[in-house]
C-alpha positions as CSV (number, residue, x, y, z in Angstrom):
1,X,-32.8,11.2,-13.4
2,X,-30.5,8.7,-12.3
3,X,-29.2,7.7,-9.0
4,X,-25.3,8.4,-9.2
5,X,-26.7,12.3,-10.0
6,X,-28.9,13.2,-7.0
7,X,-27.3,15.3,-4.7
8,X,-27.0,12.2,-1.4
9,X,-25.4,10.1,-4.1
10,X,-22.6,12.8,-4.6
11,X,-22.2,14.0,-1.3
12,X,-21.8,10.0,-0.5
13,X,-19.0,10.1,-3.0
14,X,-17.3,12.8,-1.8
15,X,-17.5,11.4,1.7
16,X,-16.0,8.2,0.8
17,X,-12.9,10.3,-1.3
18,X,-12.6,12.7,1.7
19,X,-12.1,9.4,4.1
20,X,-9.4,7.5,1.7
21,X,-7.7,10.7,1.4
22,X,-7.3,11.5,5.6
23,X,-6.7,7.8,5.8
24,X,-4.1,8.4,2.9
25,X,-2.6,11.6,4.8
26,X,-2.6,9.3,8.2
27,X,-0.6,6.5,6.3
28,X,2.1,9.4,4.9
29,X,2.8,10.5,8.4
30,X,2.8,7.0,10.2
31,X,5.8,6.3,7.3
32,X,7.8,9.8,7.8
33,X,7.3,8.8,11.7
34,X,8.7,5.2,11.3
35,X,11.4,6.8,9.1
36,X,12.2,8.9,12.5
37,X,12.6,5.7,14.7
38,X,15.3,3.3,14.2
39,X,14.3,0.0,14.9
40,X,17.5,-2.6,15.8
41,X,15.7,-5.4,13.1
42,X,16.0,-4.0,10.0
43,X,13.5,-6.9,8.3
44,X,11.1,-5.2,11.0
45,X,11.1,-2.0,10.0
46,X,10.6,-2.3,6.3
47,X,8.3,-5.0,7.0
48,X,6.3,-2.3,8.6
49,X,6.4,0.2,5.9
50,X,5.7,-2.1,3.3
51,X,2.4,-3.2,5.2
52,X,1.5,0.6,5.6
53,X,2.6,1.3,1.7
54,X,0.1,-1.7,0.8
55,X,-2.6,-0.2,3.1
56,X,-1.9,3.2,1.0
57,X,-1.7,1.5,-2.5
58,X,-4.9,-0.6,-1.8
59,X,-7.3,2.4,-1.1
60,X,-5.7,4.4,-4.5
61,X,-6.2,1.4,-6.2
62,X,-10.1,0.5,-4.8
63,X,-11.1,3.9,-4.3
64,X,-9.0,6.2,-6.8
65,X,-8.8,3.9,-8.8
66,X,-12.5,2.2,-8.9
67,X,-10.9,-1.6,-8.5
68,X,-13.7,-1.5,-6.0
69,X,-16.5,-1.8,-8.4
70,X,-15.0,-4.2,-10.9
71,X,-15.8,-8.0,-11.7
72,X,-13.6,-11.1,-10.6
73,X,-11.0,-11.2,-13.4
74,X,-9.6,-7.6,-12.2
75,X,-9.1,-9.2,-8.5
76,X,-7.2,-12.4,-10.1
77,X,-4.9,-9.8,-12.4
78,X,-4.4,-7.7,-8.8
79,X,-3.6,-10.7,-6.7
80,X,-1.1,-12.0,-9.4
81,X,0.1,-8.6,-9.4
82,X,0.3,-8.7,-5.6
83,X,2.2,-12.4,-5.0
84,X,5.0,-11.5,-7.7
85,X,5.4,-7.8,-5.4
86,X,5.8,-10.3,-2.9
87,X,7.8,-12.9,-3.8
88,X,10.0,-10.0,-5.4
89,X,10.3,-8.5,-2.1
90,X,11.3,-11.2,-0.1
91,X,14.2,-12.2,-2.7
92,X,15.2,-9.1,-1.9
93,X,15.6,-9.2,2.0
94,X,16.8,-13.0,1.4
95,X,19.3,-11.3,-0.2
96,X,20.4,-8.4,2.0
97,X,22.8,-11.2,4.2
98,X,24.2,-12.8,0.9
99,X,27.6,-10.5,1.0
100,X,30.7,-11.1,-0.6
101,X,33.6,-12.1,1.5
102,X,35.6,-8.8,3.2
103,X,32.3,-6.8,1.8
104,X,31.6,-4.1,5.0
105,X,28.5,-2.8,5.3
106,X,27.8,0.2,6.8
């Protein structure tokens, strides 16, 4: 019989998916919270939901996912993956100051 079938192997399973997904559920409502508070910084505040949206896509992606379990080329493909999210990102806030003249922003 083999290991992954025994009944502690499964019930480990389960335990692991039933952690990731409260851990999941806990991420959801710390971002609907931080949606609820308005910080004065606004580089603050979606720096803080994009470190709780990578906390959230980390465990779908290790867990769900099983990126866990695989070899070294997977983590090199993820961490590319992850620096061009990155660098993407940060364009992007570079470029939330780089209005036209007379452009109002509300």
């Amino acid at each position: 019989m083999s290991d992954h079938s025994s009944p502690e192997a499964i019930a480990k399973h389960v335990k692991v998916y039933i952690t990731v997904f409260v851990a999941l559920l806990v991420g959801t409502v710390v971002t609907v919270g931080l949606n609820y508070l308005h910080f004065d910084n606004l580089v603050l505040t979606v720096s803080i939901a994009l470190f709780v949206a990578i906390i959230k896509a980390s465990l779908v992606a290790c867990y769900f996912m099983h990126l866990i379990s695989e070899k070294k080329m997977i983590y090199l493909i993820l961490g590319v993956t992850a620096f061009f999210f990155v660098s993407l990102m940060f364009i992007t806030l570079g470029a939330y100051s780089d209005f036209p003249a007379l452009t109002t922003t509300h």
